[in-house]
N, C-alpha and C positions, 0 to 999 in steps of 0.2 A: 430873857431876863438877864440882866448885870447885875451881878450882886448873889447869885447863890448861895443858899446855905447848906446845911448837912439836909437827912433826910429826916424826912417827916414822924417824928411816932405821937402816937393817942389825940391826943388833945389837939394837936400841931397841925394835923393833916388835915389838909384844905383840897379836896378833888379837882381842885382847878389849877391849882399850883403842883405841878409835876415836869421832873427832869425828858429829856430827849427816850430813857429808858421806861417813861411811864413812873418813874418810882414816886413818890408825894416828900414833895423837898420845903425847904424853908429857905424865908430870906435873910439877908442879913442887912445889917442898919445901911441906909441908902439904897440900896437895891433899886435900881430902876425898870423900868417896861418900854418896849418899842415894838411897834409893828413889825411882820414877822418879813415889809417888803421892805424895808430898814434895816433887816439882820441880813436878806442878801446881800444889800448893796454893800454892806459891811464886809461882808465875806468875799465877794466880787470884785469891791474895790480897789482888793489889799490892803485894808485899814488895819488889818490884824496881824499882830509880832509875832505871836506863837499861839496856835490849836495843837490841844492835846486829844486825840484820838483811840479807842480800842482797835487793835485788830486780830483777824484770823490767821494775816501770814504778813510776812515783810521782808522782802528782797534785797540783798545784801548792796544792790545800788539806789535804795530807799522806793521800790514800786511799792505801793499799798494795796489789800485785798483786805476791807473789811463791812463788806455788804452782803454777802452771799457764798456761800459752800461751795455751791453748784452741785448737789446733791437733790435730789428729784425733789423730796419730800421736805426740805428746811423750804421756810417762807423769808424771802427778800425782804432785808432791811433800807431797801432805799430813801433818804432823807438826802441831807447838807451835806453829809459829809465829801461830797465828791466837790461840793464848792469851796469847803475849808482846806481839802487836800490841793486845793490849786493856789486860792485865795490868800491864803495864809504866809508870811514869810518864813515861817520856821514849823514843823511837821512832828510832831513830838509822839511816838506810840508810847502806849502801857501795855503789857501782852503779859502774857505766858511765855516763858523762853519753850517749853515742852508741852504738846497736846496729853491730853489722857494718858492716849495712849503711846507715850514716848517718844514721838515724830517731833523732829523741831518746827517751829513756827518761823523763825528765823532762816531761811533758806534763801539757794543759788537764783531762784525764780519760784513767782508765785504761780502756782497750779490752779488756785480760785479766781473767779472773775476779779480785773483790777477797778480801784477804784480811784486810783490816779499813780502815773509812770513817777521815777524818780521825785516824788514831792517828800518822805520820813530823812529828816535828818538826825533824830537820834530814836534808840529802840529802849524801855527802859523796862527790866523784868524781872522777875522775881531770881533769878541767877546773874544778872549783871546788867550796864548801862553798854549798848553802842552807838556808835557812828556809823552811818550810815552816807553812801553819796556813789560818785561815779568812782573813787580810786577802791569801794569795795567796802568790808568791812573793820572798823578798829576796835578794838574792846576796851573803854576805859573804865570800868570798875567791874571785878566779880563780888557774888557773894555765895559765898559755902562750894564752890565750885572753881579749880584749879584751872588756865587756861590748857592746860595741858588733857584734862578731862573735858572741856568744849570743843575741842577738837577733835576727841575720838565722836562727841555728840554729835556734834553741827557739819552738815554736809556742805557749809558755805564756806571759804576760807577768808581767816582774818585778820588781823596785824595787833600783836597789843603791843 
């Protein structure tokens, strides 16, 4: 669907209309529908400027890891996403800068299976916005969080 809208509550929720996470979404005025062999060739074709994607981990030269743990017992998320992470001209994540448990997500290489090499070119998290690419990482905006304090964090090194 083109057109998304927020999520669904009471009244609103329609079982058949739900986001890639299962949640019951709404549309918004125009909203269109296409075949789901339409939305590859979309994604395939490079028709798309920018996919915003979640991830588990993201590698300071933009690798993506957001399908799977690799952890015995988590169950594989696999969908598009390994065609938007190729597909797409621009690679946008929203993450977690820090897991739970204090481990950055943000790292020199990702340890979880990948979901495509060098495709994130920017990371954008609840402690700040980067860049990503082959010269490494840059940091253009923090928030609540000194670069000088990401750096004792972050195991990746990176240029603000």
């Amino acid at each position: 669907m083109l057109g998304m809208g927020p999520a669904a509550v009471g009244g609103e929720i329609d079982p058949d209309l739900t986001n890639a996470g299962k949640v019951p979404v709404t549309e918004l005025p125009g909203a269109a529908y296409f075949h789901h062999a339409d939305s590859f060739a979309m994604m395939r074709g490079g028709h798309l400027d920018v996919c915003v994607l979640g991830a588990f981990q993201v590698s300071g030269r933009g690798d993506l890891a957001n399908w799977h743990t690799g952890a015995p017992d988590a169950v594989p998320a696999v969908d598009g996403a390994m065609d938007l992470a190729i597909g797409a001209r621009r690679v946008y994540v929203m993450m977690r800068l820090f897991a739970r448990d204090g481990s950055p997500e943000l790292v020199p290489r990702c340890t979880y299976p990948l979901t495509g090499t060098a495709c994130v070119s920017r990371v954008c998290t609840d402690h700040g916005v980067f860049a990503t690419g082959p010269g490494g990482v840059r940091v253009l905006e923090t928030y609540g969080i000194t670069p000088e304090e990401l750096r004792e964090r972050l195991a990746v090194p990176f240029r603000h």
